[in-house]
N, C-alpha and C positions, 0 to 999 in steps of 0.2 A: 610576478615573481619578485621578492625579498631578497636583494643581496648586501652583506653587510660586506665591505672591501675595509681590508687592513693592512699598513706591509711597516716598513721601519721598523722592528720592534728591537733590532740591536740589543740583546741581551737583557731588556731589560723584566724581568717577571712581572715587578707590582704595577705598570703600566698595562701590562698585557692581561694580567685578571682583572683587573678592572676593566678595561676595555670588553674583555666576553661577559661580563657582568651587564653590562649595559645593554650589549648585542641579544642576550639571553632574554631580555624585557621588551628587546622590539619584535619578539618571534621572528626571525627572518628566517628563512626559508634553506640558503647556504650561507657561508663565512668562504670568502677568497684572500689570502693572501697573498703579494705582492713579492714576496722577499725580504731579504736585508733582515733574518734572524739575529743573527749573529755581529758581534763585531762592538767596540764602543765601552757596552755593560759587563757587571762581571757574571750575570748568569746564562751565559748560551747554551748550556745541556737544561737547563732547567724550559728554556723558553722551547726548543725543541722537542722534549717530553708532552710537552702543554701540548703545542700544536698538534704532532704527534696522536696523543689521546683525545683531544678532540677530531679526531680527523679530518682536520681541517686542508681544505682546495689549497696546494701551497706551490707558487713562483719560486726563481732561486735568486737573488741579487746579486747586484756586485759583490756587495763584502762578502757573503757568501761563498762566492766562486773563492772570491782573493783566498780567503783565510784555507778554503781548501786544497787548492793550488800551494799555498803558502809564499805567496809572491806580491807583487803588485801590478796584478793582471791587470785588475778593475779598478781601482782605488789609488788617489795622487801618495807620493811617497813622503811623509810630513810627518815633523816631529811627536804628533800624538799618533798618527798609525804606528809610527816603528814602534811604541811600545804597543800598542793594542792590537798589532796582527798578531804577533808573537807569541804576546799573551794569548789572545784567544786560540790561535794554531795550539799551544800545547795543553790548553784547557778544553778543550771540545774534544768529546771522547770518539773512537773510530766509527761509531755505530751510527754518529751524529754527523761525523764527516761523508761518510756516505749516503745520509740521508738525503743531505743540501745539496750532496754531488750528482743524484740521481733526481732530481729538482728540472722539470721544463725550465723554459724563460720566455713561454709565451703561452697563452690557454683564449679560445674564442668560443664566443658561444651563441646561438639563438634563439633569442626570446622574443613571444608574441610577434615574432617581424622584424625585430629589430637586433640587429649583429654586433657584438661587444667583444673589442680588443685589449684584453688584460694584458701587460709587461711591465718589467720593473721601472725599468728607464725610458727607452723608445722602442719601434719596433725596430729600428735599424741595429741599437746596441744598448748590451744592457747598462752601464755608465753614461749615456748621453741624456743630459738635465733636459727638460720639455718644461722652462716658466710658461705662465698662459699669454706672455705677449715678446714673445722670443720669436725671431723669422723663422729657423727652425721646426718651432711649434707649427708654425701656419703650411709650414712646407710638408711637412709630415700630415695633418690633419685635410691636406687637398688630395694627397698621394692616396691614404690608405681605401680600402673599400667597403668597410664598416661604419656602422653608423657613430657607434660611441667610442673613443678611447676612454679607457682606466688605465692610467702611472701613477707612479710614487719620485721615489732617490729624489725628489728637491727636497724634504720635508717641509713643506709650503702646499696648503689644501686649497684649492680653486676649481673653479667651475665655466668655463666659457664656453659660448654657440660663436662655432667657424662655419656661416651659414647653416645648412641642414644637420650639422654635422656637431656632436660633442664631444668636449675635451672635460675629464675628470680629472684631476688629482686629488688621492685620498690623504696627503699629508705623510703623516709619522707617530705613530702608536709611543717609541718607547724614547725618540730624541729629535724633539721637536725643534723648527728653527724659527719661530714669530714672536719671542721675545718673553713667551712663559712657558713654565715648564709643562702646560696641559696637554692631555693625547689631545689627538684627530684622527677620526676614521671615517667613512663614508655606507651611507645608506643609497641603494642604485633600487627605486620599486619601478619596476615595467607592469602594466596592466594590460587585459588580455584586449583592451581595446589601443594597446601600440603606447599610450600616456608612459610617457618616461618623467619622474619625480626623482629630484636627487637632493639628500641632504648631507652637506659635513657639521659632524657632532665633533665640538670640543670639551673636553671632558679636565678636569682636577683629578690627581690620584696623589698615594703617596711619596713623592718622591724622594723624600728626606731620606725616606727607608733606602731607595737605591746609592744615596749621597752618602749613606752612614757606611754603608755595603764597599763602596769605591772608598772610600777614605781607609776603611781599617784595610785592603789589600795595598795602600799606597799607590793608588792611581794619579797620574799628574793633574795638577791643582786646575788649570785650564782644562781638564777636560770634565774631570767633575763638574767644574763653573757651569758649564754647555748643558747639562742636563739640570743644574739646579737652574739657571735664567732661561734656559730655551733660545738658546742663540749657537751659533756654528760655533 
């Protein structure tokens, strides 16, 4: 089985069609998302429509919860959120707030044998960053009882064996943080003979088009920067 894992996509559209653009050429079989629609970019009903019609398998994120809560449930309290919860709280239509609201934040599945634990952040919470060489990670990845974890929220894509055991992260579709502005998403193949094959795809899209988008609404110059260089 073909799964293509996506999550980060923070509002952004022209990351996210490009991104199913690609997915759509490697025939996979489902699309998972991870979370974190919302939040950042300025199109979060546009990005939720997408997922939406495509029916796509979808997690809820922190920014997600936050922006629907309207709080800072999930998400530290910092000079580009206070503008971009707000924003997006009164930009995200009701229809959309309760889509994200009625969002799992964990999804497991069995394939050929082998058991896959999907969550945004960790299975403990959805905010708690999991890098691949974090004590945390190691503690989490002895605890659980599956064989593979799939997360996201660092947007940093990696790949490591904790013994038997793998640790995924699929990165960040729409705000990447490795220093260019390209997606990352993750290809997970299991074969019916147990073969687990994992690839993260980095991808170019157009970004300028989200940079022109944030500039004419007046979004802060730092936060625009972040999506044009691909840095936090």
């Amino acid at each position: 089985m073909k799964i293509a894992v996506i999550s980060d996509i923070h509002g952004n559209i022209y990351s996210l069609i490009r991104a199913l653009q690609d997915i759509d050429n490697e025939k996979v079989d489902i699309i998972i998302c991870l979370g974190d629609l919302v939040g950042y970019g300025p199109n979060p009903n546009e990005v939720v429509a997408m997922i939406k019609r495509r029916n796509i398998l979808c997690l809820r994120g922190n920014y997600d919860t936050s922006v629907v809560d309207n709080e800072y449930s999930y998400i530290r309290e910092t000079d580009i959120n206070s503008f971009s919860l707000p924003w997006t709280f009164n930009e995200l239509r009701e229809q959309n707030k309760y889509f994200l609201s009625n969002l799992p934040t964990s999804l497991s599945l069995d394939i050929h044998d082998k058991k896959i634990l999907f969550v945004h952040g960790s299975p403990n919470k959805l905010n708690e960053y999991l890098f691949e060489d974090s004590e945390n990670t190691a503690d989490i990845m002895s605890s659980i009882e599956q064989n593979i974890l799939v997360c996201a929220h660092t947007h940093i894509p990696s790949i490591k064996n904790f013994g038997n055991k793998t640790y995924i992260n699929c990165g960040s579709i729409g705000k990447p943080k490795i220093g260019r502005p390209n997606l990352t998403y993750c290809i997970l193949d299991i074969t019916k003979e147990s073969e687990v094959k994992v690839q993260i795809k980095e991808l170019p899209y157009e970004y300028k088009k989200i940079v022109q988008d944030m500039t004419i609404l007046n979004f802060p110059s730092r936060l625009i920067q972040s999506f044009e260089k691909g840095l936090e």
